[in-house]
C-alpha positions in Angstrom: -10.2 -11.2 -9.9 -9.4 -9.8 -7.0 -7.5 -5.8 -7.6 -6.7 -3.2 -5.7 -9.3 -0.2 -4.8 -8.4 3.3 -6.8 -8.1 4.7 -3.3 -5.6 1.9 -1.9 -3.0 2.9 -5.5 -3.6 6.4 -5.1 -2.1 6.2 -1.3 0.8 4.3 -2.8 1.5 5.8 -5.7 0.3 9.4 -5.4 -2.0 11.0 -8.0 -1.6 7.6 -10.3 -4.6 6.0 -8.4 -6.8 6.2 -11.4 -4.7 5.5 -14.4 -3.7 2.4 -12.2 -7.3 1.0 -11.5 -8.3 1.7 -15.2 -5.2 -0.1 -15.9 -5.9 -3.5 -13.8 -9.3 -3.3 -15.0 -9.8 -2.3 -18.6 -8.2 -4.7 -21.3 -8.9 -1.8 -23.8 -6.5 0.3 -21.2 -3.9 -2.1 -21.4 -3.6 -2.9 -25.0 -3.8 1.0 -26.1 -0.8 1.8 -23.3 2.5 2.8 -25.2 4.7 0.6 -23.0 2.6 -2.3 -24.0 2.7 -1.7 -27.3 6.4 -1.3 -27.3 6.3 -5.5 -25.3 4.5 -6.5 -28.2 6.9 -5.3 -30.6 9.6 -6.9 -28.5 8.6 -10.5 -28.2 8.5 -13.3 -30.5 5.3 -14.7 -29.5 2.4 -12.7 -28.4 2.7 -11.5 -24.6 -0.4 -12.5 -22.5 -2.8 -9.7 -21.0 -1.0 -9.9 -18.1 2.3 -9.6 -19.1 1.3 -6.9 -20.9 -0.4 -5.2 -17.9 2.5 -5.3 -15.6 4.6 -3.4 -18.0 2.4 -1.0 -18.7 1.7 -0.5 -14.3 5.3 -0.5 -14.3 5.6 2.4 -17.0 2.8 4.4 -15.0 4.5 3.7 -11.6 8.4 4.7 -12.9 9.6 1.5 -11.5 12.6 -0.5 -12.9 11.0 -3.7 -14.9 9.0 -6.6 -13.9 10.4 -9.2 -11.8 9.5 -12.9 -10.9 9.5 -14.8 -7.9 9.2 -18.8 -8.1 7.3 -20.1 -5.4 6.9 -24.0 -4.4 3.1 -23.7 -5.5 1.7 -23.4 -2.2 -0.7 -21.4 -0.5 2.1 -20.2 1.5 4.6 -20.1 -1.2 3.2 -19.0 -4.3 5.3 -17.8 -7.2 4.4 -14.0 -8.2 5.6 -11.0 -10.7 5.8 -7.3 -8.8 7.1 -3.9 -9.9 11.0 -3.8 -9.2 10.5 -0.2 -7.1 14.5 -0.2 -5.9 13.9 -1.8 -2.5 12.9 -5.3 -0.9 10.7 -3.0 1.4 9.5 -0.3 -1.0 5.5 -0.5 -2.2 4.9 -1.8 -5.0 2.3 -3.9 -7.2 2.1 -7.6 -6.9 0.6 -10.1 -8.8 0.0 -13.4 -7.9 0.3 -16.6 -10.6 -4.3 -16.8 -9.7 -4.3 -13.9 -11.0 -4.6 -11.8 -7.3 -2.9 -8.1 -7.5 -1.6 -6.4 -3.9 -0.5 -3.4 -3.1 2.4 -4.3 -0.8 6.2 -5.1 -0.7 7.3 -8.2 -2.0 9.8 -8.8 1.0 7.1 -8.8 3.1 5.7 -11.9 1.3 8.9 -13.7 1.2 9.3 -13.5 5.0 5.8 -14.4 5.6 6.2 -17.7 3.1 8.2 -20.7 2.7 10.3 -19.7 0.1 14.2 -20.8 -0.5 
């Protein structure tokens, strides 16, 4: 699937740019990661991969939790997870229901789409 470059997290999210690729790109990564850990131990049913990803990015990036963003399942509108950094404007990670990650802000992609 389709993740950012080392180099592209690093610029956003100084001297994290490695832990972050290794993190989007190693399931082994993921599953040792304490903050994933600690979502398995919190849910009822199993968290998926993903799920457990994004909380361990958003332990590694110091952001505030995991947020969601329904879409109307278009190509212009399509519903997505990012890293709460504080801001509507502030970079963060995205990830995109196909599986797509960004480096961006996820205002950005709500002006851009069709979203309510």
């Amino acid at each position: 699937m389709n993740k950012p470059s080392e180099q592209t997290l690093e610029r956003a999210f100084p001297t994290k740019g490695k832990v972050l690729r290794r993190l989007l790109t190693s399931r082994r990564a993921v599953e040792a990661h304490p903050a994933a850990i600690a979502r398995v131990k919190e849910c009822y049913h199993a968290p998926t991969l993903a799920d457990m990803r994004m909380h361990a990015l958003n332990a590694e990036t110091e952001c505030f939790g995991v947020e969601y963003v329904k879409g109307k399942g278009t190509r212009r509108s399509p519903s997505f997870e990012y890293l709460n950094a504080g801001d509507t404007y502030n970079t963060t990670i995205v990830r995109f229901t196909d599986g797509r990650y960004r480096v961006t802000t996820w205002g950005d992609i709500v002006e851009r789409g069709n979203y309510d």
